[in-house]
N, CA, C and O of each residue as an XYZ file, in Angstrom:
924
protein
N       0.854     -1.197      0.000
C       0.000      0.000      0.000
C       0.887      1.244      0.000
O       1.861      1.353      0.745
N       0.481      2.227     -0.921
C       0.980      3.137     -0.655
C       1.236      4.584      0.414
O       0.328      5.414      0.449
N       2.117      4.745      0.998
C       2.398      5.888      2.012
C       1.333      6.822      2.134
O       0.726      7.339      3.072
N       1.296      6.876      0.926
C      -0.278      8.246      0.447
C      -0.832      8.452      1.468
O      -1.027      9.469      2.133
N      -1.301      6.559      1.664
C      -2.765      6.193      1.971
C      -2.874      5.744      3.254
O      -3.949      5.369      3.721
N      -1.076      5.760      4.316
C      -1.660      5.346      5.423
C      -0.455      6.648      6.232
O       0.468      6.482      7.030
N      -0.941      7.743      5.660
C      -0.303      8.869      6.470
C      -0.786      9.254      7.561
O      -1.962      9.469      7.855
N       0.641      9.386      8.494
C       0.381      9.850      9.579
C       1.953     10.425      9.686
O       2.937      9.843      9.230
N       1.956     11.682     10.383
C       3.186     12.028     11.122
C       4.210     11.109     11.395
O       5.386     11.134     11.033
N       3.452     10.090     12.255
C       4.779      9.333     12.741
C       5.572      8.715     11.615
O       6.796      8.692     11.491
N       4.447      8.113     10.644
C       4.877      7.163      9.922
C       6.260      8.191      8.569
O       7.127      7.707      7.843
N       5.903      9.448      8.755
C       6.700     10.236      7.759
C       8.365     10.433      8.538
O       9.477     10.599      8.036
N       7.824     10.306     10.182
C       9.406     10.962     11.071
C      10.014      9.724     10.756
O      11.189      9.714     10.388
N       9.260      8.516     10.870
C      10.309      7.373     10.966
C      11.217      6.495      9.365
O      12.134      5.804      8.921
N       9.985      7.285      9.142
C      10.542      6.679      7.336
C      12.263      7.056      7.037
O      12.860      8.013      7.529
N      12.612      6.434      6.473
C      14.275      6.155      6.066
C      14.593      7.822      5.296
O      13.922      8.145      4.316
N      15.522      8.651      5.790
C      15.745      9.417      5.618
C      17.566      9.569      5.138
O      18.524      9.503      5.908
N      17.586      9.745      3.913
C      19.304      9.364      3.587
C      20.104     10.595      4.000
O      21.293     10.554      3.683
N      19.676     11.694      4.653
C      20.173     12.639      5.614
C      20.726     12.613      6.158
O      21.703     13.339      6.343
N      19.997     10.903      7.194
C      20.860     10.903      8.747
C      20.939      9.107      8.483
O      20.334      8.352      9.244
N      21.574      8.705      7.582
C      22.204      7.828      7.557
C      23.376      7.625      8.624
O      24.312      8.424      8.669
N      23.277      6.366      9.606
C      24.272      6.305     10.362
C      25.876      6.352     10.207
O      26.471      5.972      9.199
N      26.390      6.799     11.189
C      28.181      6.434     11.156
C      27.643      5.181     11.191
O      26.486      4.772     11.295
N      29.605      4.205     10.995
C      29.186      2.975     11.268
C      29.646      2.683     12.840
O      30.646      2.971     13.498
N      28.123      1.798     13.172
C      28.413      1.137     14.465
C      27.174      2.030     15.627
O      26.863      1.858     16.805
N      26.711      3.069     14.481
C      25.443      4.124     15.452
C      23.969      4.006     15.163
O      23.618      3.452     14.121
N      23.275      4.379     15.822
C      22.036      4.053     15.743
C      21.204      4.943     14.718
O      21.105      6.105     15.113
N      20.694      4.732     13.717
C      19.679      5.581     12.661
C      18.706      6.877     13.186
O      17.571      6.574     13.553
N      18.916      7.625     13.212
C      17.836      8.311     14.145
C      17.461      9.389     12.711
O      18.217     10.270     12.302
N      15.960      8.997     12.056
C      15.610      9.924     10.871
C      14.901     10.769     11.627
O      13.864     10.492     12.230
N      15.611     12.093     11.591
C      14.934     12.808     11.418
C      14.314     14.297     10.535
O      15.187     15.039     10.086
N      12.895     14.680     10.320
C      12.735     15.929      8.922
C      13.740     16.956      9.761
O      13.343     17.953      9.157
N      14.292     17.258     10.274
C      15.208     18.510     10.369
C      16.015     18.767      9.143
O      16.354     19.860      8.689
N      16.244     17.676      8.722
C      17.441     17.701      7.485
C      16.612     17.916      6.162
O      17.305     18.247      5.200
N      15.100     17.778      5.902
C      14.292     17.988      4.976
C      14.903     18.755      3.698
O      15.469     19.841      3.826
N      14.750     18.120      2.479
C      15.053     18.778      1.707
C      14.020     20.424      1.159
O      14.368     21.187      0.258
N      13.105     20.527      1.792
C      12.151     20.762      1.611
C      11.238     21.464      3.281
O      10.676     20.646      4.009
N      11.232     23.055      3.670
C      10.107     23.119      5.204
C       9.361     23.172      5.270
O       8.841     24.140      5.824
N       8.568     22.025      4.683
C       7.122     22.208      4.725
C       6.454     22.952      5.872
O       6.168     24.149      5.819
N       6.247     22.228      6.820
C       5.633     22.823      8.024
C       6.582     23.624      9.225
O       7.074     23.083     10.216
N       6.650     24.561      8.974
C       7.518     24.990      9.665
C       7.041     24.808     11.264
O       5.854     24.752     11.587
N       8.031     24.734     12.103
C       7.674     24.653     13.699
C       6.866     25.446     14.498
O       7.451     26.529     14.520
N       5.773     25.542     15.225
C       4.979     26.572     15.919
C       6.467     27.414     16.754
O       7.289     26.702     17.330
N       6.622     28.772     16.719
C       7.596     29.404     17.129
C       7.311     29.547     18.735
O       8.218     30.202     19.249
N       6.460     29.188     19.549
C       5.999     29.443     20.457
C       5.366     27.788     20.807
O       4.802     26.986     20.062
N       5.802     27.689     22.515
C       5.066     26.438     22.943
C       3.529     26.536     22.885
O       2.949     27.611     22.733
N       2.917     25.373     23.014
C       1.561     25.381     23.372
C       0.502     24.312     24.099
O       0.305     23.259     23.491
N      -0.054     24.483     25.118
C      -0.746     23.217     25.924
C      -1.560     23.031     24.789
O      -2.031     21.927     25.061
N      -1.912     23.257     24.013
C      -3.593     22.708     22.857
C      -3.217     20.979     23.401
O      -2.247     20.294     23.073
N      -4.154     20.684     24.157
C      -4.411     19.098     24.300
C      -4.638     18.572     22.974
O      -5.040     19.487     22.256
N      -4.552     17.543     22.390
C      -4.742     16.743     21.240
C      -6.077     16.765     20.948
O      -6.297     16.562     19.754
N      -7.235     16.977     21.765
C      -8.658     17.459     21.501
C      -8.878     18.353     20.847
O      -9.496     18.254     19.787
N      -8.198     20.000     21.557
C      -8.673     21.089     21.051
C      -7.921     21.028     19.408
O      -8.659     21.407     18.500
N      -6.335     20.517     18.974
C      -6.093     20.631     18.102
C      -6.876     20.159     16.904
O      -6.864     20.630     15.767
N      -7.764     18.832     17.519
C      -8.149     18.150     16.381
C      -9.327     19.229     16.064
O      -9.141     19.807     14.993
N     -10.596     19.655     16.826
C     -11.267     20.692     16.920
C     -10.905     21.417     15.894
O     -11.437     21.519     14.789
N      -9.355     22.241     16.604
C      -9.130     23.629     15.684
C      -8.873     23.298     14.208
O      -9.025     24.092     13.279
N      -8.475     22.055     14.112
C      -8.076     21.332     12.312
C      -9.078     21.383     11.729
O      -9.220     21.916     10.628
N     -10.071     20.746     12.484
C     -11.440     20.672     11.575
C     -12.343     22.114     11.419
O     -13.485     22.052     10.965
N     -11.911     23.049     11.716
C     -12.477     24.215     11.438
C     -11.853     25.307     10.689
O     -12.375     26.378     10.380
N     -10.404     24.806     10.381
C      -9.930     25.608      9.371
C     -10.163     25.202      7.912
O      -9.670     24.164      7.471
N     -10.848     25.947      7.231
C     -11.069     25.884      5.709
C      -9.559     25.832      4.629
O      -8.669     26.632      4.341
N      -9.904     24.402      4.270
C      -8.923     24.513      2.851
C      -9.177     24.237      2.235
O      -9.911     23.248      2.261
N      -8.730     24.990      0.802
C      -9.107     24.807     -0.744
C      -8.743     23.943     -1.481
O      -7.752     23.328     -1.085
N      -9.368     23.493     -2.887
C      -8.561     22.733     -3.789
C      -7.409     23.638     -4.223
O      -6.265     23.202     -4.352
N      -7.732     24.857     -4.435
C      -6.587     25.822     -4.584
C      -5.417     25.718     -3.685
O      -4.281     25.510     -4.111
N      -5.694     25.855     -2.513
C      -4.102     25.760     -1.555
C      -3.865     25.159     -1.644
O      -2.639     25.222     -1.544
N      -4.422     23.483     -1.978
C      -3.797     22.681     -2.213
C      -2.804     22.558     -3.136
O      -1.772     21.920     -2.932
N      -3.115     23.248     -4.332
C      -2.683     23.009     -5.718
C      -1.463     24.216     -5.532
O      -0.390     24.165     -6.134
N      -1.771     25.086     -4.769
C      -0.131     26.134     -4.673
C       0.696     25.648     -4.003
O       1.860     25.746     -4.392
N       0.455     25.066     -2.969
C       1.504     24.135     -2.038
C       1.775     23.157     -2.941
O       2.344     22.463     -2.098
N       1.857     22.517     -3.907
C       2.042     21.242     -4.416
C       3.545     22.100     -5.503
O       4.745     21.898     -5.688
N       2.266     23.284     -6.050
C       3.534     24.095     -6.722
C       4.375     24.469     -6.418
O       5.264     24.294     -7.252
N       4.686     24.982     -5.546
C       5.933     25.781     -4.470
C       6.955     24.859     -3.956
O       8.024     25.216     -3.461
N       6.452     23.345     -4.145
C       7.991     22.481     -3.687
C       8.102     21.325     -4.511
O       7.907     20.156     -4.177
N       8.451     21.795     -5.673
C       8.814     20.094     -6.586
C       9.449     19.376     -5.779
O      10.341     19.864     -5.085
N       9.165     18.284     -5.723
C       9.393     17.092     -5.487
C       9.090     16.468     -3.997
O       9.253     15.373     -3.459
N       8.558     17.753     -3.618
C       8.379     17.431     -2.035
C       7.335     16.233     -1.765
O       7.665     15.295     -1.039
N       6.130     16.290     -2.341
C       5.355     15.168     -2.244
C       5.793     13.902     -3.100
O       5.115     12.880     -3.002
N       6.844     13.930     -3.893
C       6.846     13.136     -4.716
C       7.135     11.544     -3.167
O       7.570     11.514     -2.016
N       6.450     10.342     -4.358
C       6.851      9.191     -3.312
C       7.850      8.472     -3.675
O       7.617      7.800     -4.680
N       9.608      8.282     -2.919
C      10.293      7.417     -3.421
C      10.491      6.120     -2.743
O      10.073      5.911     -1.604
N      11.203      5.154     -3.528
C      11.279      3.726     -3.061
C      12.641      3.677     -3.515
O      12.895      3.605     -4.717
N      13.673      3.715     -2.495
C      15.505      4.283     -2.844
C      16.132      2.250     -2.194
O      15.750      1.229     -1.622
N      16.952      2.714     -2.681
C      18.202      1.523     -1.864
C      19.445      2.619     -2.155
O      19.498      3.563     -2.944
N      20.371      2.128     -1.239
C      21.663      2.441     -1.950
C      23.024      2.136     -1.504
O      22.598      1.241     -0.774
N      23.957      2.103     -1.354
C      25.409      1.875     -1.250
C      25.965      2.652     -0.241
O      25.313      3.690     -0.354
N      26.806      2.835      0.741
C      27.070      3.836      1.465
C      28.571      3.642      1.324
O      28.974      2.503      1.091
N      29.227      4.399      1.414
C      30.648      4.123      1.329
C      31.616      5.220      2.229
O      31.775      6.407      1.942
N      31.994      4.764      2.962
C      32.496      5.692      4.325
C      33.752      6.029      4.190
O      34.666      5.216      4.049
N      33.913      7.609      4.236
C      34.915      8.111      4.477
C      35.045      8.374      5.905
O      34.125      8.961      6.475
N      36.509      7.854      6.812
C      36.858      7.406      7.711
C      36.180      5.959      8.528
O      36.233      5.036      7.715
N      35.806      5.667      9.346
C      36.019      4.259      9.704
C      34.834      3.475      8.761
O      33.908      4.111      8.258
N      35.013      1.837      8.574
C      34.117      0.919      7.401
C      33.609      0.493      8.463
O      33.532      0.906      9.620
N      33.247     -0.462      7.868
C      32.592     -1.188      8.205
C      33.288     -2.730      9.321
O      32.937     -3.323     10.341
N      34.247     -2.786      8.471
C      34.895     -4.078      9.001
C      36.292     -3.261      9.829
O      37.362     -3.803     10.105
N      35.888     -1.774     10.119
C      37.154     -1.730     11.311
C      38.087     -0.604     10.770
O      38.392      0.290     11.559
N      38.642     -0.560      9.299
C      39.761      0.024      8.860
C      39.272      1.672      8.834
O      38.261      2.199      9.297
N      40.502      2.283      8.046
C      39.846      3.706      7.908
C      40.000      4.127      5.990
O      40.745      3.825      5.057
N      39.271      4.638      6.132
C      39.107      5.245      4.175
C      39.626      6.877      4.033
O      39.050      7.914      4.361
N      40.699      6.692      3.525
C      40.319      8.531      3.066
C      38.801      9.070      2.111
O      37.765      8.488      1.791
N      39.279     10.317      1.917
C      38.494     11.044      1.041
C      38.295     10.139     -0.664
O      37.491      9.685     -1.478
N      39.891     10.381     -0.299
C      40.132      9.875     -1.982
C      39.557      8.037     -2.228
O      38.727      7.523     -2.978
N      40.462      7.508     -1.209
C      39.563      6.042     -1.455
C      38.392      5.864     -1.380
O      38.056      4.898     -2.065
N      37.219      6.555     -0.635
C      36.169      6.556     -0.655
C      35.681      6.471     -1.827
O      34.924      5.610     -2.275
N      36.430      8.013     -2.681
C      35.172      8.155     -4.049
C      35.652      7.219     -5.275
O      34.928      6.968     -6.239
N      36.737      6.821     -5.140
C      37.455      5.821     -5.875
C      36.503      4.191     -5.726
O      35.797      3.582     -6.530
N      36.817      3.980     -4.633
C      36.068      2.684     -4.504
C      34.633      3.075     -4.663
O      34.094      2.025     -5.015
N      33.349      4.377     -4.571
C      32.070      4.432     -5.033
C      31.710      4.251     -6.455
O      30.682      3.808     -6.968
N      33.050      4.799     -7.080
C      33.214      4.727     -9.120
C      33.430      3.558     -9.207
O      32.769      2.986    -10.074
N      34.548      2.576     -8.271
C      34.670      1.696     -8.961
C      32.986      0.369     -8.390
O      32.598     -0.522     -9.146
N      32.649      0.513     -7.654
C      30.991      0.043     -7.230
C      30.185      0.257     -8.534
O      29.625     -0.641     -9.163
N      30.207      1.708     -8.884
C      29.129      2.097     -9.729
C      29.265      1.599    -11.220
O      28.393      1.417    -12.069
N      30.595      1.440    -11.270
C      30.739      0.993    -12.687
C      30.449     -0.868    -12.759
O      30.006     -1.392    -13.781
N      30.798     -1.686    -11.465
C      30.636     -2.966    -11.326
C      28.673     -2.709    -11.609
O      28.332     -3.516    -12.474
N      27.842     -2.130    -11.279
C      26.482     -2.306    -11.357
C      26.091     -1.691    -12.989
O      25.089     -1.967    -13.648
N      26.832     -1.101    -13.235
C      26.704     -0.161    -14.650
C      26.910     -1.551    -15.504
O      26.281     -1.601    -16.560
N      27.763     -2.738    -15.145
C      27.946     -3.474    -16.436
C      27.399     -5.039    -15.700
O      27.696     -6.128    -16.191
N      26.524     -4.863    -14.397
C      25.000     -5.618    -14.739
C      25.524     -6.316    -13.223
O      25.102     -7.462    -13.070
N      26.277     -5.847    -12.229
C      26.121     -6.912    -10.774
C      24.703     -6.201    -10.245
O      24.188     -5.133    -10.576
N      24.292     -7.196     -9.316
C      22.916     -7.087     -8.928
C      23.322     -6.171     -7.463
O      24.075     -6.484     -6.541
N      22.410     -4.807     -7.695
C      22.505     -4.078     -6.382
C      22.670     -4.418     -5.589
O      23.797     -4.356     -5.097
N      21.341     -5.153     -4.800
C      21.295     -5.750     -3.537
C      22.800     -6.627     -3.245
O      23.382     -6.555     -2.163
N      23.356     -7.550     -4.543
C      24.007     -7.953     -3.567
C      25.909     -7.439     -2.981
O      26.749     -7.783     -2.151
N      25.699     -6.321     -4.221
C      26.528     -5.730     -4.041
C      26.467     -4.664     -2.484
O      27.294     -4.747     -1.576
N      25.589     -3.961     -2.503
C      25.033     -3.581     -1.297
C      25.640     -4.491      0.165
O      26.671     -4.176      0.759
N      24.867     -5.490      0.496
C      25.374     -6.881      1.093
C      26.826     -6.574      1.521
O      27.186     -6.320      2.670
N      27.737     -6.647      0.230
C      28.847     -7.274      0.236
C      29.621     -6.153      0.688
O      30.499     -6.345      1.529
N      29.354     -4.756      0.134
C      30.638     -3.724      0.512
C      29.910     -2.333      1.414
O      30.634     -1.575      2.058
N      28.409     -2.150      1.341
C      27.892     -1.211      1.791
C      28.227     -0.558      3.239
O      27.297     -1.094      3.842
N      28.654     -0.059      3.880
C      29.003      0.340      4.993
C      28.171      0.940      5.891
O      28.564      1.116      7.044
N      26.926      1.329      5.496
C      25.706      1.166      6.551
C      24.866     -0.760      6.815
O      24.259     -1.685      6.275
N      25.425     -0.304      7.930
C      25.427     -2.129      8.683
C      23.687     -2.426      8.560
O      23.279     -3.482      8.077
N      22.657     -1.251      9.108
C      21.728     -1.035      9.125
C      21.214     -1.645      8.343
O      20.357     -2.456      8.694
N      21.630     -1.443      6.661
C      20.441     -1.577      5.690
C      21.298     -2.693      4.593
O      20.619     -3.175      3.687
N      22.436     -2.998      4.666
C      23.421     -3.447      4.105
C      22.817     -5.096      3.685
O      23.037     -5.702      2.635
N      21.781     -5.687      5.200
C      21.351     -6.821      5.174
C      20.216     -7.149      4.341
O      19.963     -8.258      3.870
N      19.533     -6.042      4.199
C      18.403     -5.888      3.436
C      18.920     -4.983      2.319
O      18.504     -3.825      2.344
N      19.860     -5.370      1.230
C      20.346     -5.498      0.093
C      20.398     -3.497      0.006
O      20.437     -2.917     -1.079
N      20.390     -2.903      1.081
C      20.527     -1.498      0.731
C      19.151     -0.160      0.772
O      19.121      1.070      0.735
N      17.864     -1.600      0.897
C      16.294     -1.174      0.725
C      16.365     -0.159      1.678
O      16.897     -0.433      2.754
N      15.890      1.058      1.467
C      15.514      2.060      2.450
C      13.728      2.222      2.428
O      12.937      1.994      1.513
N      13.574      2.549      3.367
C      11.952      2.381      3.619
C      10.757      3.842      2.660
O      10.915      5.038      2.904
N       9.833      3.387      1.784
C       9.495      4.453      0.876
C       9.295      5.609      1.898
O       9.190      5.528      3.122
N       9.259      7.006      0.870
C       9.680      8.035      2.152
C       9.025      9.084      0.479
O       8.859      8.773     -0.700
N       8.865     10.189      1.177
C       8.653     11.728      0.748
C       9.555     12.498      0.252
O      10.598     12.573      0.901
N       9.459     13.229     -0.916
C      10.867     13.726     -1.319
C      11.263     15.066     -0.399
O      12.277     15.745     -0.561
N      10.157     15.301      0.668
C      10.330     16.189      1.650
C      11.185     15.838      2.617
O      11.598     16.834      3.212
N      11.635     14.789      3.032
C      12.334     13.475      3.867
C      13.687     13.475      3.548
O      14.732     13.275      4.166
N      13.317     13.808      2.205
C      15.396     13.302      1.167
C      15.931     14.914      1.718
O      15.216     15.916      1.692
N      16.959     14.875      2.071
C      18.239     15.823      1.992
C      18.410     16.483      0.525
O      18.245     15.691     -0.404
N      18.797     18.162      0.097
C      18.446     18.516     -0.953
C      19.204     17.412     -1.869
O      18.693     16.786     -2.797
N      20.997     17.282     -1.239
C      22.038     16.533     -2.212
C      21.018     15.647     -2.631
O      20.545     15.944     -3.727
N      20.622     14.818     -2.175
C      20.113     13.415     -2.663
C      19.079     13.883     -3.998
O      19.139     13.554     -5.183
N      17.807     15.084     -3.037
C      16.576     14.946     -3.961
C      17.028     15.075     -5.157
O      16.594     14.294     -6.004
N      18.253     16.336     -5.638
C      18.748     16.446     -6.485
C      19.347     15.576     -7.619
O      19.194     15.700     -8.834
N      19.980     14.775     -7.006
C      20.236     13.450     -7.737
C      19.176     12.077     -8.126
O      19.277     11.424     -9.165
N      17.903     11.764     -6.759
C      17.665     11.178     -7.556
C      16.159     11.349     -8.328
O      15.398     10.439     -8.657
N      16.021     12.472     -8.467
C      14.713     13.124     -8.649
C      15.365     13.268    -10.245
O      14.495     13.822    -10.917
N      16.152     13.075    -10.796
C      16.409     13.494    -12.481
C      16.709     11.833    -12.819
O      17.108     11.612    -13.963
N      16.525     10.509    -11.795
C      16.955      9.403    -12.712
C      15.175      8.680    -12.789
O      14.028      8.889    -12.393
N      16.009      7.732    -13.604
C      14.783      7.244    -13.920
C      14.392      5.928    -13.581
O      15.337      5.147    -13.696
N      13.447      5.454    -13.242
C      13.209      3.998    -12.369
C      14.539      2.758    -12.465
O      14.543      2.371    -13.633
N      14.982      2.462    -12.140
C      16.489      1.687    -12.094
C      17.445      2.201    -12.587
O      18.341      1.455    -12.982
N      17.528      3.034    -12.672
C      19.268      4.064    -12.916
C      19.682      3.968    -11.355
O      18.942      3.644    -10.426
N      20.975      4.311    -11.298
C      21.997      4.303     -9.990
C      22.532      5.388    -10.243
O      23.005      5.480    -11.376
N      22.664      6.596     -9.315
C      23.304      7.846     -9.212
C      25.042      7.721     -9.326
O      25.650      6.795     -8.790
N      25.476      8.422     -9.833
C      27.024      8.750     -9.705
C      27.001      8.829     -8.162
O      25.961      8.659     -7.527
N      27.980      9.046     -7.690
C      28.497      8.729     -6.035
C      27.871     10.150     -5.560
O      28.172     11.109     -6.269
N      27.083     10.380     -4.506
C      26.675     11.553     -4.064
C      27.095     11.991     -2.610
O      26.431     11.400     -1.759
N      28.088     12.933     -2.067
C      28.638     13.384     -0.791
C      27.851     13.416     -0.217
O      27.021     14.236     -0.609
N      27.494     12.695      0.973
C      26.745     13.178      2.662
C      27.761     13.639      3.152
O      28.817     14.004      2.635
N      27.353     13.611      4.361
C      28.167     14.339      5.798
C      29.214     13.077      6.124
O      30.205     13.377      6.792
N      29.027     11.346      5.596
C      29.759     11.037      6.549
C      30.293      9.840      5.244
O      30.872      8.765      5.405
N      29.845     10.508      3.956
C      30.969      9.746      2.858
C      29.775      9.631      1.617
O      28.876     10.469      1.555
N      29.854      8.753      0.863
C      29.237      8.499     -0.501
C      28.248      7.640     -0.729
O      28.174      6.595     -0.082
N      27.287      7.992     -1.751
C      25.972      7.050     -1.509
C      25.915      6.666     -3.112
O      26.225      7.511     -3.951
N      25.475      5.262     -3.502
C      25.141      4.896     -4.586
C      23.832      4.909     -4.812
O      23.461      3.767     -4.538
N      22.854      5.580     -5.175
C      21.118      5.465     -4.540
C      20.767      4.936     -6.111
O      21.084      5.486     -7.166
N      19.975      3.633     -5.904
C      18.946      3.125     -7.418
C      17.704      3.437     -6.597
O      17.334      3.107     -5.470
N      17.198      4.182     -7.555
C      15.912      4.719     -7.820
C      14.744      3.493     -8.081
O      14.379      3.312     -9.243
N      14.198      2.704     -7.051
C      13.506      1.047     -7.434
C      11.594      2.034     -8.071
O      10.725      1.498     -8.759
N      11.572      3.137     -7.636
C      10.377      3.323     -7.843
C      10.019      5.123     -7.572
O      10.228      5.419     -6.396
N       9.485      6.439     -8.525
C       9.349      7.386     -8.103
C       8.244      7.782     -8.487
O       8.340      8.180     -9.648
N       6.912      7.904     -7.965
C       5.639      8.012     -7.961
C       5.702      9.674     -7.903
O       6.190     10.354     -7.001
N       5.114     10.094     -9.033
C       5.120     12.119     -9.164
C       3.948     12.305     -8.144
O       3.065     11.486     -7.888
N       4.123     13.541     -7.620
C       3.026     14.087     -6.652
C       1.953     14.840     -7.961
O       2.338     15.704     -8.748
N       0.765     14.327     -7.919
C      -0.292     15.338     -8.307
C      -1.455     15.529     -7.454
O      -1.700     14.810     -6.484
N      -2.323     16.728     -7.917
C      -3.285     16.868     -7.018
C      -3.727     15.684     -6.047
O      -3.732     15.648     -4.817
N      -4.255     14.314     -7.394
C      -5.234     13.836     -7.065
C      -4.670     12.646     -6.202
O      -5.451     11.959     -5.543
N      -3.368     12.411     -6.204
C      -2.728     11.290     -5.305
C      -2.112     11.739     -4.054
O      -1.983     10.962     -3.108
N      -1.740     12.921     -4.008
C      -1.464     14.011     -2.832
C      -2.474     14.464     -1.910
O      -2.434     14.303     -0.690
N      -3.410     15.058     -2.585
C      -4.134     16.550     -2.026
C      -4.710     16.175     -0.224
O      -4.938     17.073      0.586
N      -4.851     14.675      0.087
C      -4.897     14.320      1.523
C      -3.653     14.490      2.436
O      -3.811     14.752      3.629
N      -2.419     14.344      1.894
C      -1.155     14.940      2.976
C      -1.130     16.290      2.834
O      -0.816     16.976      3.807
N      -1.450     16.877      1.623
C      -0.821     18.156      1.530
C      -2.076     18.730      2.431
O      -1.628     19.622      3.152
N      -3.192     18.580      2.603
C      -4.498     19.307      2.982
C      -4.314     19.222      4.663
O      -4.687     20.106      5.435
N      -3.525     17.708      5.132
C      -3.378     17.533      6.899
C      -2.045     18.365      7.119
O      -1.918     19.027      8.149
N      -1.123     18.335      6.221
C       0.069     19.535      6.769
C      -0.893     21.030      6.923
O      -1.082     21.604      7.996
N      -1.403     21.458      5.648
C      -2.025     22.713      5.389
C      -2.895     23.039      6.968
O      -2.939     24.204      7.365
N      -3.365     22.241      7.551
C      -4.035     22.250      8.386
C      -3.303     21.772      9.537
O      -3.896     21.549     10.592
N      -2.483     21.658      9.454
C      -1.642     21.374     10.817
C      -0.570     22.808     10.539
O       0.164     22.813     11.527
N      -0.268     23.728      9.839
C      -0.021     24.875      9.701
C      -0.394     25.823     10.185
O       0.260     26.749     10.664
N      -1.685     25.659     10.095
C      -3.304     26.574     10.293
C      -3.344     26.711     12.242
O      -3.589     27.612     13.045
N      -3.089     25.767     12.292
C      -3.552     25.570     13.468
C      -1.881     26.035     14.474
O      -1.970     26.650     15.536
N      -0.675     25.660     13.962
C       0.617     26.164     14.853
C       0.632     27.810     14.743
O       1.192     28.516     15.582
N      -0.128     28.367     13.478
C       0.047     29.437     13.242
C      -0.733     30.503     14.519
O      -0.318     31.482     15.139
N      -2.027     29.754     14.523
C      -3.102     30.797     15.386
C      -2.628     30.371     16.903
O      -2.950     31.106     17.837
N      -2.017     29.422     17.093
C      -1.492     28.989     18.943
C      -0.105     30.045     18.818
O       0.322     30.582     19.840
N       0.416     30.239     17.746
C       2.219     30.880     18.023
C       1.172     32.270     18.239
O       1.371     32.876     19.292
N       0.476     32.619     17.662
C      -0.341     34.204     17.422
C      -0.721     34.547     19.002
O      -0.171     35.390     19.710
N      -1.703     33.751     19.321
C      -1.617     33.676     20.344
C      -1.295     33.457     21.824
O      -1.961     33.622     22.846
N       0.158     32.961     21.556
C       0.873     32.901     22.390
C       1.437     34.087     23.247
O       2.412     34.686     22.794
N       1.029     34.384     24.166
C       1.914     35.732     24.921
C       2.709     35.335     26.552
O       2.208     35.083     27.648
N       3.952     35.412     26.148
C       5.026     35.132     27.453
C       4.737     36.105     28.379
O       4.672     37.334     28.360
N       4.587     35.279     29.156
C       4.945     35.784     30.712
C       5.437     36.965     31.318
O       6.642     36.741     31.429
N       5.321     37.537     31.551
C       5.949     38.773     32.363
C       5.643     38.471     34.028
O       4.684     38.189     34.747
N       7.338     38.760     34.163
C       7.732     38.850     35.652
C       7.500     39.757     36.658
O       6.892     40.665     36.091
N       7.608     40.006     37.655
C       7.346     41.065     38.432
C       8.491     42.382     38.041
O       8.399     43.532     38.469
N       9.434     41.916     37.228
C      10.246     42.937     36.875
C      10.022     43.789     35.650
O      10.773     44.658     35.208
N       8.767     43.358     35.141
C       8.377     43.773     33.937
C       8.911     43.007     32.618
O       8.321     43.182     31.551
N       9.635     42.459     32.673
C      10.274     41.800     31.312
C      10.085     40.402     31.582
O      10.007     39.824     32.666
N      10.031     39.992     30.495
C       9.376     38.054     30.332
C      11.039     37.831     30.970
O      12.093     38.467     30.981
N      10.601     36.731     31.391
C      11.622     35.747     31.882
C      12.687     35.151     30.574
O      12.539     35.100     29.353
N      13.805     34.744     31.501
C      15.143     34.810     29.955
C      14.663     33.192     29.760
O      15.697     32.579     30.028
N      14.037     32.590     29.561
C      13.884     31.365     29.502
C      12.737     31.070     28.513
O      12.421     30.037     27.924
N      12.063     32.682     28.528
C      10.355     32.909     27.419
C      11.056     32.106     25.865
O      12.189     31.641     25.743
N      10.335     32.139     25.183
C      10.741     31.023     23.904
C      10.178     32.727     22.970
O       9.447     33.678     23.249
N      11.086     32.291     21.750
C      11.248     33.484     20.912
C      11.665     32.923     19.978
O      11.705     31.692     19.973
N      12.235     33.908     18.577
C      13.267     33.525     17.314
C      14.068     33.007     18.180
O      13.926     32.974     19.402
N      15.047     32.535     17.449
C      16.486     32.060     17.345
C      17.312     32.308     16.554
O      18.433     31.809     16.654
C-alpha cells in the first residue's frame, strides 16, 4: 500500500531518511530537520492545545482545492513518493574496522558504480561492501519516504533518474551514496491533495497557537530569559 494512503506524522518521522544515515556502528535516528524541503515549519511558540482542542481547531480551518494546488507548486518534489536503496561508502572508519580517506572513498564508489553499470545485482553488491550495517542486510532497501524526507544533495540526484538508474556517487556528511531509484511516484493533485491538505491544516492551526501565544511577564516587567522566541 501506498504511504499516500496510510499517512500519519509518525509514519513520515520514521521513514528512512538518507540525511541521517548512520556512522558505522550508530544508531539511525531519521529525522525531517534535514528535509530537503520546510514544509511545516515549527509553531515558534510552545503550546498546551491538548490533542482534543487541536483536532477541533483542524477541523475548522477551511482549505481549498486551490491551496492545495499552490503548495504542491511551491515544492517540486516534495510530495513526490520514493522507493531508494543504496550503497554507502564511508569516508573514515568501514565497516569491518579500517579507515578510508576522502580519496579512497570516491574511488572505490566509481569503482561500485561501474561494477552495477555493467550488470552486478545491487542488492548484492550492497550486502557485500555497503558500509551502513543497518540496511546493508536488506540489500541497501531504504523504507518508501517523501521527497520532503530526502536531503536537498540526494533529492537532487535522484529526482532526475529514472526507475532503475543508480546515481554517480553523491557526498553526505559522513561519505558516498550509490542510490537506485527502485520506484518514483510524481506528486499530483489527485494522489497528494490528503497529505498536503493535513500539513495545510496542521499549519493553520501552529500558526493561530504561536499568534496567540503571549510570554509571561515577571514582576520585573520583562518576560523571563527562559520565554521562547526567534532564534
Amino acid at each position: 500500500m501506498s504511504i499516500r494512503y496510510r499517512f500519519t506524522t509518525a509514519a513520515l518521522v520514521l521513514g528512512g531518511v538518507l540525511s541521517t544515515l548512520p556512522a558505522v556502528s550508530q544508531a539511525s535516528v531519521p529525522t525531517p530537520a534535514h528535509a530537503a524541503h520546510a514544509i511545516t515549519p515549527a509553531a515558534q511558540f510552545p503550546t498546551e492545545a491538548s490533542p482534543a482542542k487541536r483536532d477541533r481547531m483542524r477541523a475548522s480551518v477551511t482549505i481549498t482545492p486551490d491551496d492545495v494546488k499552490r503548495k504542491l507548486s511551491e515544492h517540486p518534489y516534495a510530495y513526490d513518493e520514493f522507493s531508494l536503496s543504496h550503497i554507502f561508502v564511508a569516508v573514515g572508519p568501514t565497516r569491518d574496522g579500517s579507515q578510508r580517506s576522502e580519496g579512497e572513498a570516491l574511488a572505490k564508489a566509481n569503482a561500485l558504480r561501474a561494477k552495477l553499470l555493467a550488470g552486478a545485482d545491487f542488492a548484492a553488491v550492497a550486502q557485500a561492501e555497503s558500509d551502513d550495517a543497518q540496511t546493508a542486510g536488506d540489500g541497501g532497501e531504504l523504507q518508501p519516504m517523501l521527497g520532503m524526507y530526502v536531503a536537498a544533495q540526494f533529492i537532487s540526484a535522484v529526482s532526475q533518474l529514472h526507475e532503475g538508474e543508480v546515481s554517480e556517487p553523491v557526498r553526505g556528511p559522513q561519505g558516498y551514496h550509490l542510490i537506485l531509484v527502485q520506484q518514483h511516484v510524481i506528486a499530483t493533485y489527485e494522489n497528494s491533495h490528503k497529505i498536503i491538505e493535513a500539513l495545510l491544516r496542521d499549519e493553520a492551526v501552529d500558526a493561530i497557537l504561536a499568534k496567540s501565544a503571549v510570554p509571561t511577564v515577571g514582576a520585573s516587567g520583562k518576560a523571563p530569559s527562559g520565554a521562547p522566541g526567534r532564534r
